[in-house]
mmCIF file of the N, C-alpha and C atoms, coordinates in Angstrom:
data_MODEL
# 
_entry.id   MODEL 
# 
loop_
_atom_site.group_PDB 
_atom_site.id 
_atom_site.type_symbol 
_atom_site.label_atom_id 
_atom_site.label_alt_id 
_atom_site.label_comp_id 
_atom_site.label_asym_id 
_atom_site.label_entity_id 
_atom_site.label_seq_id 
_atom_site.pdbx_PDB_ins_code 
_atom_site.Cartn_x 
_atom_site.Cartn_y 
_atom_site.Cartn_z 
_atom_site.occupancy 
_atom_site.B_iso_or_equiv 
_atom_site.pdbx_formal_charge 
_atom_site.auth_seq_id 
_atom_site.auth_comp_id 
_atom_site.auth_asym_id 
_atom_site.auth_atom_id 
_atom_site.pdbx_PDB_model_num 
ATOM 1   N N  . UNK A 1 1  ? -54.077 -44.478 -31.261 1.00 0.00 ? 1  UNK A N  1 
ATOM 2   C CA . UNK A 1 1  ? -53.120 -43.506 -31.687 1.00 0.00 ? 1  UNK A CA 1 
ATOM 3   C C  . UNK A 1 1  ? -52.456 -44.044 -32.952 1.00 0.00 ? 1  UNK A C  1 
ATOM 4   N N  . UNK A 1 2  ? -52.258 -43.209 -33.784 1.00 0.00 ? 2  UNK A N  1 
ATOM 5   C CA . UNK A 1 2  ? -51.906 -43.606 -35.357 1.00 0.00 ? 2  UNK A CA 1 
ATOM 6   C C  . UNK A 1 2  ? -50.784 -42.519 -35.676 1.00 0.00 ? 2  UNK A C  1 
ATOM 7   N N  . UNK A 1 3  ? -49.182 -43.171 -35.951 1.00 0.00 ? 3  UNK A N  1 
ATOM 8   C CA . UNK A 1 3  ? -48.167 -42.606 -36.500 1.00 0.00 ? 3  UNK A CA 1 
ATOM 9   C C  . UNK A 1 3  ? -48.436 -41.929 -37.331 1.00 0.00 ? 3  UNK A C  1 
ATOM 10  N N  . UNK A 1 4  ? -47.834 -40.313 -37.072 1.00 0.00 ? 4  UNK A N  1 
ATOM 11  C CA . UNK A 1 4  ? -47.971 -39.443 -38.586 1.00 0.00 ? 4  UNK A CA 1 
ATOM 12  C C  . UNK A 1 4  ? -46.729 -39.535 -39.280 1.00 0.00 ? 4  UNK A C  1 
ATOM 13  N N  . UNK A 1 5  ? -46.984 -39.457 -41.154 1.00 0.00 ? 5  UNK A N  1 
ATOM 14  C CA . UNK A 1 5  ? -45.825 -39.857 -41.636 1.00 0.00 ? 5  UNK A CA 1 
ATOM 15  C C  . UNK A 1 5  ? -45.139 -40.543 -41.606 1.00 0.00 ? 5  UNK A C  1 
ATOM 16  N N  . UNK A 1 6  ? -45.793 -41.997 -41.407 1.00 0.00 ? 6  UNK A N  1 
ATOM 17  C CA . UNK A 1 6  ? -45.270 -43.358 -41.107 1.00 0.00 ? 6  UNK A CA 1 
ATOM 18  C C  . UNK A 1 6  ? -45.405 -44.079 -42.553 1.00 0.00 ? 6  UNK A C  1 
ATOM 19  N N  . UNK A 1 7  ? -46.116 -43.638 -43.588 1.00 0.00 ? 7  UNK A N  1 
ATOM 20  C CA . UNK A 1 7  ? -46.195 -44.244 -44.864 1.00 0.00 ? 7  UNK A CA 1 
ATOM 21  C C  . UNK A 1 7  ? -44.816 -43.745 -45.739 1.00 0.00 ? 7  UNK A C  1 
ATOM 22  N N  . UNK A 1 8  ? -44.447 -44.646 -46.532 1.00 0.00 ? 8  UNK A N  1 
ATOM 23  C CA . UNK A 1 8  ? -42.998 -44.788 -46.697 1.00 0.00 ? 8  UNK A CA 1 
ATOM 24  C C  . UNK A 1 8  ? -43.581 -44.644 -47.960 1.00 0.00 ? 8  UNK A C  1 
ATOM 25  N N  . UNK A 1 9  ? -44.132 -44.806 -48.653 1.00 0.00 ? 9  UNK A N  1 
ATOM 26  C CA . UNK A 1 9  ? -44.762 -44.751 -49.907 1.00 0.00 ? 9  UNK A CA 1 
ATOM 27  C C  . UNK A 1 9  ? -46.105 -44.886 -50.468 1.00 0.00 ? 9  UNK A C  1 
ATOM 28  N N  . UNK A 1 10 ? -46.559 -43.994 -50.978 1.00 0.00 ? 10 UNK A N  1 
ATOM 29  C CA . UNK A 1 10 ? -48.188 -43.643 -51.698 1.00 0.00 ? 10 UNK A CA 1 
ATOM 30  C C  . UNK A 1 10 ? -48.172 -44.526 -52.625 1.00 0.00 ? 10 UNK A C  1 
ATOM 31  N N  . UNK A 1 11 ? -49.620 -45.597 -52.763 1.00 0.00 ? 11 UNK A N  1 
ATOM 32  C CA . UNK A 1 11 ? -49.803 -46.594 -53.796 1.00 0.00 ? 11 UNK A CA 1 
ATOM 33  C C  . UNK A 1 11 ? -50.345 -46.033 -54.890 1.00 0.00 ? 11 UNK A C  1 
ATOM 34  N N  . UNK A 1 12 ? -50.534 -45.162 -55.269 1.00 0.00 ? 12 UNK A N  1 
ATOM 35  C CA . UNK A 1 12 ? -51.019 -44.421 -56.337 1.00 0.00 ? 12 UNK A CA 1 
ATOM 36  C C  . UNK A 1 12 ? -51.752 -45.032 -57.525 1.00 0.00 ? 12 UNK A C  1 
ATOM 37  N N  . UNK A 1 13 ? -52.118 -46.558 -57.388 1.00 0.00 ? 13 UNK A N  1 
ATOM 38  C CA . UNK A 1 13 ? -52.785 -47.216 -57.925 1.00 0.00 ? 13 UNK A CA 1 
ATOM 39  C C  . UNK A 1 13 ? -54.026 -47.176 -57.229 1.00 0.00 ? 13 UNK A C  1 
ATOM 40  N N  . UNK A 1 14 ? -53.968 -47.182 -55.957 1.00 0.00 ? 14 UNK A N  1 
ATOM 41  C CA . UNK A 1 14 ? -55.189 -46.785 -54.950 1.00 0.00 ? 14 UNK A CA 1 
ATOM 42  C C  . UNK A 1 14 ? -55.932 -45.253 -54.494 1.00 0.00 ? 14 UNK A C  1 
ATOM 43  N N  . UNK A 1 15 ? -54.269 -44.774 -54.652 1.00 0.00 ? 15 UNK A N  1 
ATOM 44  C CA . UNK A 1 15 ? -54.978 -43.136 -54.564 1.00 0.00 ? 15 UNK A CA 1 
ATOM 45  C C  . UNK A 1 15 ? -56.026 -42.498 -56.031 1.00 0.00 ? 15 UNK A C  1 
ATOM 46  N N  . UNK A 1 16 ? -55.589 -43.274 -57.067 1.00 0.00 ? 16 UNK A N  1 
ATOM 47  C CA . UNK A 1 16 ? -56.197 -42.886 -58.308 1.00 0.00 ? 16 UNK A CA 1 
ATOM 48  C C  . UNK A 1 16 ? -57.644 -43.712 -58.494 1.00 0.00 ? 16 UNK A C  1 
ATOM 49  N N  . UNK A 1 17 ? -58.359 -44.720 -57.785 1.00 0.00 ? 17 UNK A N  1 
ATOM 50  C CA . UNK A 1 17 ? -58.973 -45.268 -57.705 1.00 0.00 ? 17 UNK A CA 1 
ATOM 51  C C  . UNK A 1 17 ? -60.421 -44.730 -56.568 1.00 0.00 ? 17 UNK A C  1 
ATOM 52  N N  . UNK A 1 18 ? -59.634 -43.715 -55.960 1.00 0.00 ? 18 UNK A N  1 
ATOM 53  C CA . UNK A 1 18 ? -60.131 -43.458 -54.612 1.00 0.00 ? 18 UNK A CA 1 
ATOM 54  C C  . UNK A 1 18 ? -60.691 -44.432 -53.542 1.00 0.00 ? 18 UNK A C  1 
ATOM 55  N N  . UNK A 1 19 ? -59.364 -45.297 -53.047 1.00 0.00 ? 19 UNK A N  1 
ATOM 56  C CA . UNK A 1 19 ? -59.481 -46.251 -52.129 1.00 0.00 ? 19 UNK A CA 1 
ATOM 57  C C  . UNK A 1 19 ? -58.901 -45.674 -51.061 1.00 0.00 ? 19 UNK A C  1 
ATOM 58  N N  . UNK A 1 20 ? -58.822 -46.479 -49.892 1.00 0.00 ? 20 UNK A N  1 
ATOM 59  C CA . UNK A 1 20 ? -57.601 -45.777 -48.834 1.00 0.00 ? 20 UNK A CA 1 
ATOM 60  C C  . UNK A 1 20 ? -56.404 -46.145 -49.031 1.00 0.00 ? 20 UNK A C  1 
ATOM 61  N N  . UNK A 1 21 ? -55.666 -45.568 -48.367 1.00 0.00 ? 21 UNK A N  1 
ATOM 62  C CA . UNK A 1 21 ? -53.966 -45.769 -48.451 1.00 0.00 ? 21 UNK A CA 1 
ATOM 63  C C  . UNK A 1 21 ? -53.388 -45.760 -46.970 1.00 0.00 ? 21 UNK A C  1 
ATOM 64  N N  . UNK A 1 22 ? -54.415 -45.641 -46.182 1.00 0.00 ? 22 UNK A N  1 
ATOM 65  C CA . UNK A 1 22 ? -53.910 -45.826 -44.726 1.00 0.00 ? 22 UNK A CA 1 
ATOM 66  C C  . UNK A 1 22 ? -55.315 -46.526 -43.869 1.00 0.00 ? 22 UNK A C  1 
ATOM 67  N N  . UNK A 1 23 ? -54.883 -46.977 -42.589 1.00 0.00 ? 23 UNK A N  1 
ATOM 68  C CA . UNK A 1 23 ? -55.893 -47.366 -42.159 1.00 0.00 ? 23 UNK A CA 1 
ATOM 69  C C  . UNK A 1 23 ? -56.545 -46.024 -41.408 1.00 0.00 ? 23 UNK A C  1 
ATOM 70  N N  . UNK A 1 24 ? -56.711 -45.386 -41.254 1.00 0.00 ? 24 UNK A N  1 
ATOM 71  C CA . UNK A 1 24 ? -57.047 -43.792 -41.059 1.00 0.00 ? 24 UNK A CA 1 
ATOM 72  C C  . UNK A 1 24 ? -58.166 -43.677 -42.172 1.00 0.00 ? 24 UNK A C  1 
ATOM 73  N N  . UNK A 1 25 ? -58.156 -43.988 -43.268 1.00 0.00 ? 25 UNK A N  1 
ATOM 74  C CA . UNK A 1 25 ? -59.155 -43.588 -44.153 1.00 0.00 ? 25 UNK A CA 1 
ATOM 75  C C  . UNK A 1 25 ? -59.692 -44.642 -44.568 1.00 0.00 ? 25 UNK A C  1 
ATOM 76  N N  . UNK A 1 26 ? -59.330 -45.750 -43.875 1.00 0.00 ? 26 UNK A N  1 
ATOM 77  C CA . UNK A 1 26 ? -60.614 -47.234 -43.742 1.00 0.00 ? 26 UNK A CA 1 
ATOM 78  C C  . UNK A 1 26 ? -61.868 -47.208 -43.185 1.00 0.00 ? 26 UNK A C  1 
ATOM 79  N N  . UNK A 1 27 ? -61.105 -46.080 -41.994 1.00 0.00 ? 27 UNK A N  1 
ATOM 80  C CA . UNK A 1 27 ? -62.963 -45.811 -40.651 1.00 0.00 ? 27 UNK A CA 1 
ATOM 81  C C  . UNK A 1 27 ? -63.885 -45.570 -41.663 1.00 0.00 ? 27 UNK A C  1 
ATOM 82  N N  . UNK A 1 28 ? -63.815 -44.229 -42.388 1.00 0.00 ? 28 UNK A N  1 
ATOM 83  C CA . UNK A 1 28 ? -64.990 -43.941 -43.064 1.00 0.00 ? 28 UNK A CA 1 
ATOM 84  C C  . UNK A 1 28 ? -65.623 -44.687 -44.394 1.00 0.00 ? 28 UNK A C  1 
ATOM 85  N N  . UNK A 1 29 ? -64.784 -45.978 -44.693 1.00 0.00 ? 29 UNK A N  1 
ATOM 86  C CA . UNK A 1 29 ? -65.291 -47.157 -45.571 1.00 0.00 ? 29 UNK A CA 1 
ATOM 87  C C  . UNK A 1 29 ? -65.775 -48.206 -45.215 1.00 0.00 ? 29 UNK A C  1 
ATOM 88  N N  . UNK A 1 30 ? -65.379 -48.518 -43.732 1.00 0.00 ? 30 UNK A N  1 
ATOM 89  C CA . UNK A 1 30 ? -65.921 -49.996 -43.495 1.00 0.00 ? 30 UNK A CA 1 
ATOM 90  C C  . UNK A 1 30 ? -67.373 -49.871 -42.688 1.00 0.00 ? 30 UNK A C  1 
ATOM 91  N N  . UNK A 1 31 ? -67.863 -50.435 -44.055 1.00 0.00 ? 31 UNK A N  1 
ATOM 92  C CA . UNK A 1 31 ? -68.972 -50.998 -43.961 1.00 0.00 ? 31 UNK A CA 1 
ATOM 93  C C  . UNK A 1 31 ? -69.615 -52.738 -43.565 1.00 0.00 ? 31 UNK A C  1 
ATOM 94  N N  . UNK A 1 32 ? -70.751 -52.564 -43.175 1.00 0.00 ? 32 UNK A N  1 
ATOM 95  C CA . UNK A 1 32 ? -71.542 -53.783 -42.947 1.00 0.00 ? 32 UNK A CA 1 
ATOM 96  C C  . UNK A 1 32 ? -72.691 -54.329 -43.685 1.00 0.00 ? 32 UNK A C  1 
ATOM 97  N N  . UNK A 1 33 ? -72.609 -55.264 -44.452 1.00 0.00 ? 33 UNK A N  1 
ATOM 98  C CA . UNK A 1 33 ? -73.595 -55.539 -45.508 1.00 0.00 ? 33 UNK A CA 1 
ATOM 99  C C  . UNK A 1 33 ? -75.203 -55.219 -44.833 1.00 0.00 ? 33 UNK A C  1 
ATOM 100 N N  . UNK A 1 34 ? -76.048 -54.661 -45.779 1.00 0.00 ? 34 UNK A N  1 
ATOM 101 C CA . UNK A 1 34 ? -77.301 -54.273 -45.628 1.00 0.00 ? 34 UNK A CA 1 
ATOM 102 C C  . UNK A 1 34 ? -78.635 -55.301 -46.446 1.00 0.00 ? 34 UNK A C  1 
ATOM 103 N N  . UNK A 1 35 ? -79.221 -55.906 -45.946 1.00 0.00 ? 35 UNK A N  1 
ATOM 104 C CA . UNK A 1 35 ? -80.113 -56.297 -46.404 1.00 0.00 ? 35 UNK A CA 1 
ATOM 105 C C  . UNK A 1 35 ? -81.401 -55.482 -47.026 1.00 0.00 ? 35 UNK A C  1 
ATOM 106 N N  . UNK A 1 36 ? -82.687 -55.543 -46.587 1.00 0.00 ? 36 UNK A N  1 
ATOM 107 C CA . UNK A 1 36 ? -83.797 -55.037 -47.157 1.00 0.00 ? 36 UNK A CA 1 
ATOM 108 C C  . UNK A 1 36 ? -83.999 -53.750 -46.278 1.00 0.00 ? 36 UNK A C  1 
ATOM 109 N N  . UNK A 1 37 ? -84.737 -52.910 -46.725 1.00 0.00 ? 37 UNK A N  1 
ATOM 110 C CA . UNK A 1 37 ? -85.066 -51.253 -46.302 1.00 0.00 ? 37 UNK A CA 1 
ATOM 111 C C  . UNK A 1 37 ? -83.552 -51.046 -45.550 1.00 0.00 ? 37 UNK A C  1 
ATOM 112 N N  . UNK A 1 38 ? -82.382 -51.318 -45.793 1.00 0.00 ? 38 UNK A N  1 
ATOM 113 C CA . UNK A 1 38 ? -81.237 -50.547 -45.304 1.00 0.00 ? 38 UNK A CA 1 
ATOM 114 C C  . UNK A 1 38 ? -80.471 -51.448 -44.066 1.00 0.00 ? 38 UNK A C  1 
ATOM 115 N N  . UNK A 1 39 ? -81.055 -52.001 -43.650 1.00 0.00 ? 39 UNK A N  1 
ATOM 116 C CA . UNK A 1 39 ? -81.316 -52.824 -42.267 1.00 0.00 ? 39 UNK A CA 1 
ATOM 117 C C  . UNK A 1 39 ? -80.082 -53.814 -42.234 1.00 0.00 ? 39 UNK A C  1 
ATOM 118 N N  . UNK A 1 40 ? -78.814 -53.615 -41.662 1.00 0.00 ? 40 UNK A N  1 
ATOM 119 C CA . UNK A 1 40 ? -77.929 -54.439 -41.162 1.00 0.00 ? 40 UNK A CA 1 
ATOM 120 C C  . UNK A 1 40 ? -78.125 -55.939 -41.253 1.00 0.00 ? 40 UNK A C  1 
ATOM 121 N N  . UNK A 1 41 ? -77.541 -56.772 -41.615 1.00 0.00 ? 41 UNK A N  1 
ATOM 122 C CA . UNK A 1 41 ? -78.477 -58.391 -41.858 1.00 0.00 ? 41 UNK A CA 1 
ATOM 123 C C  . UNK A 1 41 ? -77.084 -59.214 -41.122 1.00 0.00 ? 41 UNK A C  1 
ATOM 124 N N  . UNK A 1 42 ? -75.247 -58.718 -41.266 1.00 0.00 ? 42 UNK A N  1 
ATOM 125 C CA . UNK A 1 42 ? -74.656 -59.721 -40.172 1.00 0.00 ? 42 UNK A CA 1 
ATOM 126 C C  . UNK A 1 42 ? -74.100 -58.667 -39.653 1.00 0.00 ? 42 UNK A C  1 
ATOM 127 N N  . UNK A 1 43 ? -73.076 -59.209 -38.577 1.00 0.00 ? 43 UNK A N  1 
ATOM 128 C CA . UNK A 1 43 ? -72.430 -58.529 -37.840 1.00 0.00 ? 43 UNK A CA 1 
ATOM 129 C C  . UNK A 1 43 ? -70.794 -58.205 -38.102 1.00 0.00 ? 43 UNK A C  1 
ATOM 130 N N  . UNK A 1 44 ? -70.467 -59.557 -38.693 1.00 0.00 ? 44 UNK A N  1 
ATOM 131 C CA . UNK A 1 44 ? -69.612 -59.676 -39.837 1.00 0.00 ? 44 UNK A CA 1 
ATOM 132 C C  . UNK A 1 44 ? -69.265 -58.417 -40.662 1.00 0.00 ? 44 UNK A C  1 
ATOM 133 N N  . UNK A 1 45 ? -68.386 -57.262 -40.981 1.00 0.00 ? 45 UNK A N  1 
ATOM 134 C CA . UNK A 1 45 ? -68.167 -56.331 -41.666 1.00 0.00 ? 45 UNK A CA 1 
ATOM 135 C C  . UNK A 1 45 ? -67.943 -56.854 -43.189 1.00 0.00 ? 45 UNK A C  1 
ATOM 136 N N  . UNK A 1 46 ? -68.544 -56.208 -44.044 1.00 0.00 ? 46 UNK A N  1 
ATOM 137 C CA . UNK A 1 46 ? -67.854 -56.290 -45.444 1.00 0.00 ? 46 UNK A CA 1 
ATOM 138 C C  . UNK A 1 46 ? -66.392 -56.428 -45.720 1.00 0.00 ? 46 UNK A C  1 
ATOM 139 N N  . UNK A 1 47 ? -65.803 -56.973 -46.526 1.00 0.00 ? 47 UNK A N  1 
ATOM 140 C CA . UNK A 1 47 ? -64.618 -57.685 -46.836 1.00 0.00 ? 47 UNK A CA 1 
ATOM 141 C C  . UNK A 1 47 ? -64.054 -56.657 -47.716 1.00 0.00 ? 47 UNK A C  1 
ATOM 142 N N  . UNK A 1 48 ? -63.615 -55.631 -47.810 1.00 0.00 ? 48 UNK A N  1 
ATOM 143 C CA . UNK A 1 48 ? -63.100 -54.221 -48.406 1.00 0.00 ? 48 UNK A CA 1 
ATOM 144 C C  . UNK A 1 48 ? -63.040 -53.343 -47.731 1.00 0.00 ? 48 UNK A C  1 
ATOM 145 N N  . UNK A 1 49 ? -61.649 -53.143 -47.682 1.00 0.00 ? 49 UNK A N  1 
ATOM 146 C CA . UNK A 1 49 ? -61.431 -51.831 -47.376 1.00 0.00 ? 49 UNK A CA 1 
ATOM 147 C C  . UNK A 1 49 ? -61.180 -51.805 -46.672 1.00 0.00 ? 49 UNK A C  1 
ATOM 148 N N  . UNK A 1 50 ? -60.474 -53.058 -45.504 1.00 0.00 ? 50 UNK A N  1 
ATOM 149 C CA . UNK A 1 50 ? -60.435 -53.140 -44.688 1.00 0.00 ? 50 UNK A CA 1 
ATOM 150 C C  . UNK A 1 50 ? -59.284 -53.899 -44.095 1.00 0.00 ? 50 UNK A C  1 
ATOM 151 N N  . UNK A 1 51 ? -57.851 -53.728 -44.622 1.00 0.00 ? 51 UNK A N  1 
ATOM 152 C CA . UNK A 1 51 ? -56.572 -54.389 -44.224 1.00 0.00 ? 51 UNK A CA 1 
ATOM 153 C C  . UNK A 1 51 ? -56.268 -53.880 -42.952 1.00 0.00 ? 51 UNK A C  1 
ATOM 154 N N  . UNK A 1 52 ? -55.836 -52.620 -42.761 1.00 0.00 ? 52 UNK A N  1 
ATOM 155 C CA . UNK A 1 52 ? -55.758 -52.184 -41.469 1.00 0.00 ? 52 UNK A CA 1 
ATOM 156 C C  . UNK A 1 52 ? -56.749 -51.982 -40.572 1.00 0.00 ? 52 UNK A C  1 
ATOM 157 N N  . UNK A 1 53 ? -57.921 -51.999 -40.862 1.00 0.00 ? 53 UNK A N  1 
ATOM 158 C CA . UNK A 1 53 ? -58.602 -52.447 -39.792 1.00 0.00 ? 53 UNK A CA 1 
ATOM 159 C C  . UNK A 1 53 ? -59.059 -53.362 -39.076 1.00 0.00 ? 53 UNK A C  1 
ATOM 160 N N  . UNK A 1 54 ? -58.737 -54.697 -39.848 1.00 0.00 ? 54 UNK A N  1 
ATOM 161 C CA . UNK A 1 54 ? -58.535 -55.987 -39.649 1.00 0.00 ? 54 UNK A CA 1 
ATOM 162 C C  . UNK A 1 54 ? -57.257 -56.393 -38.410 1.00 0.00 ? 54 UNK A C  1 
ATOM 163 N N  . UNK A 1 55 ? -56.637 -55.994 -39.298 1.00 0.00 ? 55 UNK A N  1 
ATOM 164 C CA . UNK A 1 55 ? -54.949 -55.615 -37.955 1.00 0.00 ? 55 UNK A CA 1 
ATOM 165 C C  . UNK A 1 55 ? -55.259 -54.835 -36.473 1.00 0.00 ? 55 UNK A C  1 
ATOM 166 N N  . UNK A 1 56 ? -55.492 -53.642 -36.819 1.00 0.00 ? 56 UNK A N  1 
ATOM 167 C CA . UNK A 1 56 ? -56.172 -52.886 -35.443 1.00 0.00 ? 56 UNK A CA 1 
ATOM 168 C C  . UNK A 1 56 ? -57.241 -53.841 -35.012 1.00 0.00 ? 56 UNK A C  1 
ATOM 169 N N  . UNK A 1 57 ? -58.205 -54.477 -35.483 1.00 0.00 ? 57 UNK A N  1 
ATOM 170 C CA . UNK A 1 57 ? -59.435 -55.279 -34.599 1.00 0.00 ? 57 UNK A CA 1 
ATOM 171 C C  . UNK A 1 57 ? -58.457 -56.328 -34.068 1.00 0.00 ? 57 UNK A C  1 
ATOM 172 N N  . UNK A 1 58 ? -57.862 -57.269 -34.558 1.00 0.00 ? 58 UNK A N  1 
ATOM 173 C CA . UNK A 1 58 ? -57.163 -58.161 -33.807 1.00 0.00 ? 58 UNK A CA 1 
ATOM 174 C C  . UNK A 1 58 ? -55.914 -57.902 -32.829 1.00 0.00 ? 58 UNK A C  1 
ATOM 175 N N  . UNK A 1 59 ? -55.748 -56.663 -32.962 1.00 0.00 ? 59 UNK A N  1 
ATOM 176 C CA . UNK A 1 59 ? -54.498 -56.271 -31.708 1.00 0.00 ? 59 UNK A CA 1 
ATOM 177 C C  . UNK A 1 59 ? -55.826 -55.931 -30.304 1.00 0.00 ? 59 UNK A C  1 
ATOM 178 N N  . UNK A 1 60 ? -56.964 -54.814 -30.719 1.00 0.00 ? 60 UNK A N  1 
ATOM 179 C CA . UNK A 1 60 ? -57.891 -55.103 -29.816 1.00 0.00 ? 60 UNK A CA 1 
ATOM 180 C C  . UNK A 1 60 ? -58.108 -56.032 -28.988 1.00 0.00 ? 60 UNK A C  1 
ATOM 181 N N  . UNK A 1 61 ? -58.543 -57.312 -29.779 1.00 0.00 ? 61 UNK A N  1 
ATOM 182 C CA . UNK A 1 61 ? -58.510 -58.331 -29.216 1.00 0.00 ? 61 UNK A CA 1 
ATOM 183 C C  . UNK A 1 61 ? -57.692 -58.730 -28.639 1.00 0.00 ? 61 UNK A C  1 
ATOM 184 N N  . UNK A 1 62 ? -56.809 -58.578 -28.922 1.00 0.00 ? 62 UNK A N  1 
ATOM 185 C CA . UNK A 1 62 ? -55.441 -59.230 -27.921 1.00 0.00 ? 62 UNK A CA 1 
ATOM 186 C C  . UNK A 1 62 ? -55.258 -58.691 -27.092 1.00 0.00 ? 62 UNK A C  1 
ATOM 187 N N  . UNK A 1 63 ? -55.269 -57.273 -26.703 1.00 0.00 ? 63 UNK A N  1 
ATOM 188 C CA . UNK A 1 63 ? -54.715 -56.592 -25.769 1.00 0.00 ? 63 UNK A CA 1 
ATOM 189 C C  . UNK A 1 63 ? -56.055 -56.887 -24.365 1.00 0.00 ? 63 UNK A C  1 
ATOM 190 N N  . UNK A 1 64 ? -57.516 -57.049 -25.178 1.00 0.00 ? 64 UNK A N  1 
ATOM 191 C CA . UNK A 1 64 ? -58.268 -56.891 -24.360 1.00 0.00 ? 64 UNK A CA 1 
ATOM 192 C C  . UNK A 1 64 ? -58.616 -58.218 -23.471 1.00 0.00 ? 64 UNK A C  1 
ATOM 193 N N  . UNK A 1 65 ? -58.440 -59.318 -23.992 1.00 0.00 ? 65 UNK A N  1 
ATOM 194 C CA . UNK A 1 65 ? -58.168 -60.316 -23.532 1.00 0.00 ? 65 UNK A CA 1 
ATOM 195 C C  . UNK A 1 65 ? -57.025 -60.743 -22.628 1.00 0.00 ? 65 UNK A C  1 
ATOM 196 N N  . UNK A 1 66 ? -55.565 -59.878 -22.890 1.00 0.00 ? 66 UNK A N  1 
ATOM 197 C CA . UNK A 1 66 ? -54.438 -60.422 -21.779 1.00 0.00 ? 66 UNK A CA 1 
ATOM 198 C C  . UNK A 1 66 ? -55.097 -60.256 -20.238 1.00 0.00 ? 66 UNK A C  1 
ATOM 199 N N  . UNK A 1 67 ? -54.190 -61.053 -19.662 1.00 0.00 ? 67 UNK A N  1 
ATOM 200 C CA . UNK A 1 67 ? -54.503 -61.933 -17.937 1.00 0.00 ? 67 UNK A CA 1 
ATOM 201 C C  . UNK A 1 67 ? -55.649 -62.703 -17.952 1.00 0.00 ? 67 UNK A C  1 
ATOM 202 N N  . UNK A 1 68 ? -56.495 -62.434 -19.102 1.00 0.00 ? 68 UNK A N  1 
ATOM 203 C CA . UNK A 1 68 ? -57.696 -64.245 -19.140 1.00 0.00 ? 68 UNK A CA 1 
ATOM 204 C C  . UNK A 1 68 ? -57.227 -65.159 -19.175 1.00 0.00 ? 68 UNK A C  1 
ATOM 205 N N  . UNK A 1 69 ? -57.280 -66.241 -18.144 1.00 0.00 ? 69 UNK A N  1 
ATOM 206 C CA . UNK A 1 69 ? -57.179 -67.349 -18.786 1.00 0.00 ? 69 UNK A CA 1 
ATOM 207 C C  . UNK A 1 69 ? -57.630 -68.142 -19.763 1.00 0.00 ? 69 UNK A C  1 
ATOM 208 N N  . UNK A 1 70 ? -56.607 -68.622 -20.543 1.00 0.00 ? 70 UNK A N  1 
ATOM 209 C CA . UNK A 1 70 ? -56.953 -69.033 -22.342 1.00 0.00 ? 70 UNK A CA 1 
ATOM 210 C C  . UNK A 1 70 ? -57.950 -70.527 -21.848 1.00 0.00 ? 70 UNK A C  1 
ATOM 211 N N  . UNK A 1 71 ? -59.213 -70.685 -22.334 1.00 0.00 ? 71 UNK A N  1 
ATOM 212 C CA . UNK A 1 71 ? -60.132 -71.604 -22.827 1.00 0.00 ? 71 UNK A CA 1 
ATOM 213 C C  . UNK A 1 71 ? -59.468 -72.815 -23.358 1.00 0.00 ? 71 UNK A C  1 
ATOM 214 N N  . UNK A 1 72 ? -59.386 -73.989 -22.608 1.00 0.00 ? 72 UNK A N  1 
ATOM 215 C CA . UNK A 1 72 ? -58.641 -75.289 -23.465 1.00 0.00 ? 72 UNK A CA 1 
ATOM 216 C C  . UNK A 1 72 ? -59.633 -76.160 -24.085 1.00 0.00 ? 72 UNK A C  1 
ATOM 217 N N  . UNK A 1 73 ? -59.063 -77.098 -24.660 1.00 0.00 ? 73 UNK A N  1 
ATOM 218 C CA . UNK A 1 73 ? -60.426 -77.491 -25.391 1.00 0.00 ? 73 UNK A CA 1 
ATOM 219 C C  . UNK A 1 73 ? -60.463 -78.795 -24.316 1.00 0.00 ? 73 UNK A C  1 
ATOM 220 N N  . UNK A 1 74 ? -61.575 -79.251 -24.379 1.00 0.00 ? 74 UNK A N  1 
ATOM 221 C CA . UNK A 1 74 ? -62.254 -80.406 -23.679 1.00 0.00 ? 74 UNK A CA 1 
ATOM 222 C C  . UNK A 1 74 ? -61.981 -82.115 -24.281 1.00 0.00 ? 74 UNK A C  1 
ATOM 223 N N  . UNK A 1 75 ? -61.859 -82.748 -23.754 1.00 0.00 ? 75 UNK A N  1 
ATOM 224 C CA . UNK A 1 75 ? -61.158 -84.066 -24.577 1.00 0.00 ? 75 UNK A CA 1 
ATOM 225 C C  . UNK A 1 75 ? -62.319 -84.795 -24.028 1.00 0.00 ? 75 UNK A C  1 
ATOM 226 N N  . UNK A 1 76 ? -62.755 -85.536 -24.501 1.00 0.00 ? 76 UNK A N  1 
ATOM 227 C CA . UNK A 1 76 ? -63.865 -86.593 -23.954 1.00 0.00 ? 76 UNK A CA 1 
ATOM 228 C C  . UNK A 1 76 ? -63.664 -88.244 -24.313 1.00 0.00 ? 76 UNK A C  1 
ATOM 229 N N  . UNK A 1 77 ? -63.207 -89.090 -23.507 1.00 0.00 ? 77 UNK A N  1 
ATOM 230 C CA . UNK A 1 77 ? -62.979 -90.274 -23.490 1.00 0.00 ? 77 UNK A CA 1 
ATOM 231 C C  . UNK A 1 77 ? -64.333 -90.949 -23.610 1.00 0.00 ? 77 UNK A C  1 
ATOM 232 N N  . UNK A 1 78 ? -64.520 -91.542 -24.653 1.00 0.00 ? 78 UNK A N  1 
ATOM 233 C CA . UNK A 1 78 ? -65.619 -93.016 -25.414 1.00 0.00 ? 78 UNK A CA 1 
ATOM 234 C C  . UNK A 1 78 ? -65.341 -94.168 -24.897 1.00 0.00 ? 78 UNK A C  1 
# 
């Protein structure tokens, strides 16, 4: 769910560029680098275009992970 009229101000350096200005109009930019005949090569998303969706993927994560217990790291005595 995404606040309407929650932008306090238009970057108009971006709107004139035709970039997004919300994360709402990131979905239809973020892309995943393509190798040969079209073909997906990581899983890794392209690095543009993608501030708020970066934010939304890591609240994902967080939310989807609470009541796991957190992974500690392993200490190994030599």
């Amino acid at each position: 769910m995404f606040a309407l009229d929650s932008l306090v101000e238009v970057d108009n350096s971006l709107r004139d560029r035709f970039q997004p200005i919300s994360t709402e109009e990131e979905f239809a930019m973020y892309t995943y680098p393509a190798g040969e005949e079209g073909k997906i090569t990581k899983e890794a998303p392209t690095d543009l275009y993608n501030h708020g969706m970066d934010a939304l993927r890591y609240m994902i994560m967080f939310h989807a992970s609470a009541g796991r217990p957190r992974k500690r790291a392993t200490v190994r005595e030599y």
